[in-house]
RODO-2510 file (C-alpha; in nm, 4 decimals, decimal comma):
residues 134
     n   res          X          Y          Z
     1     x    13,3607    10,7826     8,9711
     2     x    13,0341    10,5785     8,9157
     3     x    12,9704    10,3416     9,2350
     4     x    12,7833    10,0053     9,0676
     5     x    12,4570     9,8740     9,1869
     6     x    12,5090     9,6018     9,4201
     7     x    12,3434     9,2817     9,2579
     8     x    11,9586     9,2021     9,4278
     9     x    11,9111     8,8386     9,2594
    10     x    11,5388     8,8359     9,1442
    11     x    11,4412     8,5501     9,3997
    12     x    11,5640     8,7069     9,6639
    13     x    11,3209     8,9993     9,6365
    14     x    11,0476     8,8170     9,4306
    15     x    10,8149     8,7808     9,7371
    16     x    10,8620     9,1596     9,8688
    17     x    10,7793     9,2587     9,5143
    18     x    10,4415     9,0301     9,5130
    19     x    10,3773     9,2201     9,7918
    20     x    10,4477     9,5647     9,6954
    21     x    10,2457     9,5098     9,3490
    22     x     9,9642     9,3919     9,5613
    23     x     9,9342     9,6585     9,7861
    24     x     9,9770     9,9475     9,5081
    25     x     9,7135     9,7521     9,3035
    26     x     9,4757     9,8961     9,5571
    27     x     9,5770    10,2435     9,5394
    28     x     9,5271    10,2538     9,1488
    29     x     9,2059    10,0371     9,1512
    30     x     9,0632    10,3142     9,4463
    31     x     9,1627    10,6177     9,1508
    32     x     9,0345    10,3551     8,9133
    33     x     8,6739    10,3683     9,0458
    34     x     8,6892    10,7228     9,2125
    35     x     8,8947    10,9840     8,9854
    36     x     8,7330    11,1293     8,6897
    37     x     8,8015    10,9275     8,3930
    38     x     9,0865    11,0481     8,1620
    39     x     9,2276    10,8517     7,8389
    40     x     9,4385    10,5737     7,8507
    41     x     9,3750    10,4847     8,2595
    42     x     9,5710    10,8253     8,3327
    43     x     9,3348    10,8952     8,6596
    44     x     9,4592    10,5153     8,8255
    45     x     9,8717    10,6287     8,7954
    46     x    10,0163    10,6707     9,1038
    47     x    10,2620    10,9350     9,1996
    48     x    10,6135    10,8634     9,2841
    49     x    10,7125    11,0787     9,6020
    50     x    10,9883    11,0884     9,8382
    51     x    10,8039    10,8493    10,0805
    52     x    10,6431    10,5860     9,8252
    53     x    10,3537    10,5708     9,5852
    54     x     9,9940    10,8283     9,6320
    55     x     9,7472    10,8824     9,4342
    56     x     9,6445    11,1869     9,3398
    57     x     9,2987    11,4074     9,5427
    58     x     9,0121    11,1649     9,4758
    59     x     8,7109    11,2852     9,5285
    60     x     8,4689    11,1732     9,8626
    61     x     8,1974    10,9514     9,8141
    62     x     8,0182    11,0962     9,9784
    63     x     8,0504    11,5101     9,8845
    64     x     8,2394    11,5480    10,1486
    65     x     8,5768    11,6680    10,0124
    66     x     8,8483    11,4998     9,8918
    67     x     9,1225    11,2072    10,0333
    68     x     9,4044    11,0184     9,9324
    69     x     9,5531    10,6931     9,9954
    70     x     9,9471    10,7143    10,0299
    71     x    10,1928    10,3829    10,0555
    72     x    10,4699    10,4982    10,2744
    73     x    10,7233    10,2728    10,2792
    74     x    10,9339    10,4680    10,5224
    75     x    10,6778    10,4547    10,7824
    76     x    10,5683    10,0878    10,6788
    77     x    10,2030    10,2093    10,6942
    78     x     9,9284    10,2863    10,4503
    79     x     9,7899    10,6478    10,4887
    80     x     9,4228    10,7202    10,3972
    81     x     9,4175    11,1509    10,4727
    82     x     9,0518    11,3125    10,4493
    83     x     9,0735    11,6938    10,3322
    84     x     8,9373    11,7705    10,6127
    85     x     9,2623    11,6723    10,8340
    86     x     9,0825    11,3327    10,9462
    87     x     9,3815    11,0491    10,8715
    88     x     9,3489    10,6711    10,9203
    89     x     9,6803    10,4911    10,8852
    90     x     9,7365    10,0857    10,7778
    91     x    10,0469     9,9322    10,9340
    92     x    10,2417     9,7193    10,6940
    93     x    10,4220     9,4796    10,9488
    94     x    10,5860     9,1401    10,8108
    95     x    10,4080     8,8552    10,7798
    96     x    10,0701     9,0120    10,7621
    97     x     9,8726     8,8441    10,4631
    98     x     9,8271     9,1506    10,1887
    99     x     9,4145     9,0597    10,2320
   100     x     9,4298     9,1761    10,5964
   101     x     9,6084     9,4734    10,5028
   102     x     9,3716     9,5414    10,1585
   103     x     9,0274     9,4824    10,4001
   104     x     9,1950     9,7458    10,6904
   105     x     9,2614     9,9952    10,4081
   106     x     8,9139     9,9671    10,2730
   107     x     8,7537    10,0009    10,5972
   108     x     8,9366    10,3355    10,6757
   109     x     8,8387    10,4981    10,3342
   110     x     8,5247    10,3888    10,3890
   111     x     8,5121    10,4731    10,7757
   112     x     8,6571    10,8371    10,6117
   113     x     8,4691    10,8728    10,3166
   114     x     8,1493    10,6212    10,2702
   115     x     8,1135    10,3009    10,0316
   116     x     8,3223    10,2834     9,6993
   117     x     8,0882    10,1793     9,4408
   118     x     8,3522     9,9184     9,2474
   119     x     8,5834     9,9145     9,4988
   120     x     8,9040     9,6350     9,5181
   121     x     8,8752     9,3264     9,6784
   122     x     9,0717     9,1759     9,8995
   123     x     9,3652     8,9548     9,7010
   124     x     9,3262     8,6054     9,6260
   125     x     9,5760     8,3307     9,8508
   126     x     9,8337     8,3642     9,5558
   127     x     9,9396     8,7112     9,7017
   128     x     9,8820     8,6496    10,0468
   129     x    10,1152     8,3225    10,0353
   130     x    10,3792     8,5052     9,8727
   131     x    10,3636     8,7934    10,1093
   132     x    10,3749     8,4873    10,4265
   133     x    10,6528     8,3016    10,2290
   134     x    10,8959     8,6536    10,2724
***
């Protein structure tokens, strides 16, 4: 026997979604300037896994390997892992503006890897109120 979805009214999650698009925005705009380029944006997807959203290897700035950025939403902490076994981790707490989070997350893949040429910005007070609002 099918068990039914409990209902999740849209305004009671709209905030945590804000949030979640805002903080996967900067996992596919990292593949975005970093992966090779394949048609159709296919090098910014993210991968689905049992622990959140990844992207796939992208290669180091600056030669020296590979990394990637993982959302783990069972940890509540962004993962940036270095090839080389070097890991920097982001914590997602509530009530921490998404901006804070973004400019912590830069600074570890560049702390890991060097500069990102194009690299995200931090998002604009839209996102961060919505993510406060929660």
């Amino acid at each position: 026997m099918a068990s039914a979805w409990p209902e999740l009214p849209y305004e009671a999650w709209s905030d945590t979604r804000d949030t979640l698009h805002a903080h996967t925005q900067v996992l596919g705009k990292l593949a975005g300037a970093l992966a090779p380029p394949e048609p159709q944006l296919q090098h910014t997807a993210l991968r689905l896994s049992a622990r959140g959203w990844e992207t796939r290897p992208l290669p180091a700035p600056d030669d020296s390997g590979a990394f990637a950025v993982v959302l783990d939403l069972h940890a509540y902490e962004t993962v940036v892992e270095h090839s080389d076994g070097r890991v920097r981790r982001v914590a997602l707490t509530p009530d921490r503006p998404v901006g804070a989070v973004t400019r912590e997350v830069l600074a570890a893949v560049r702390d890991l890897v060097g500069p990102v040429g194009d690299h995200p910005q931090a998002p604009g007070d839209r996102v961060d109120d919505a993510a406060r609002r929660g």
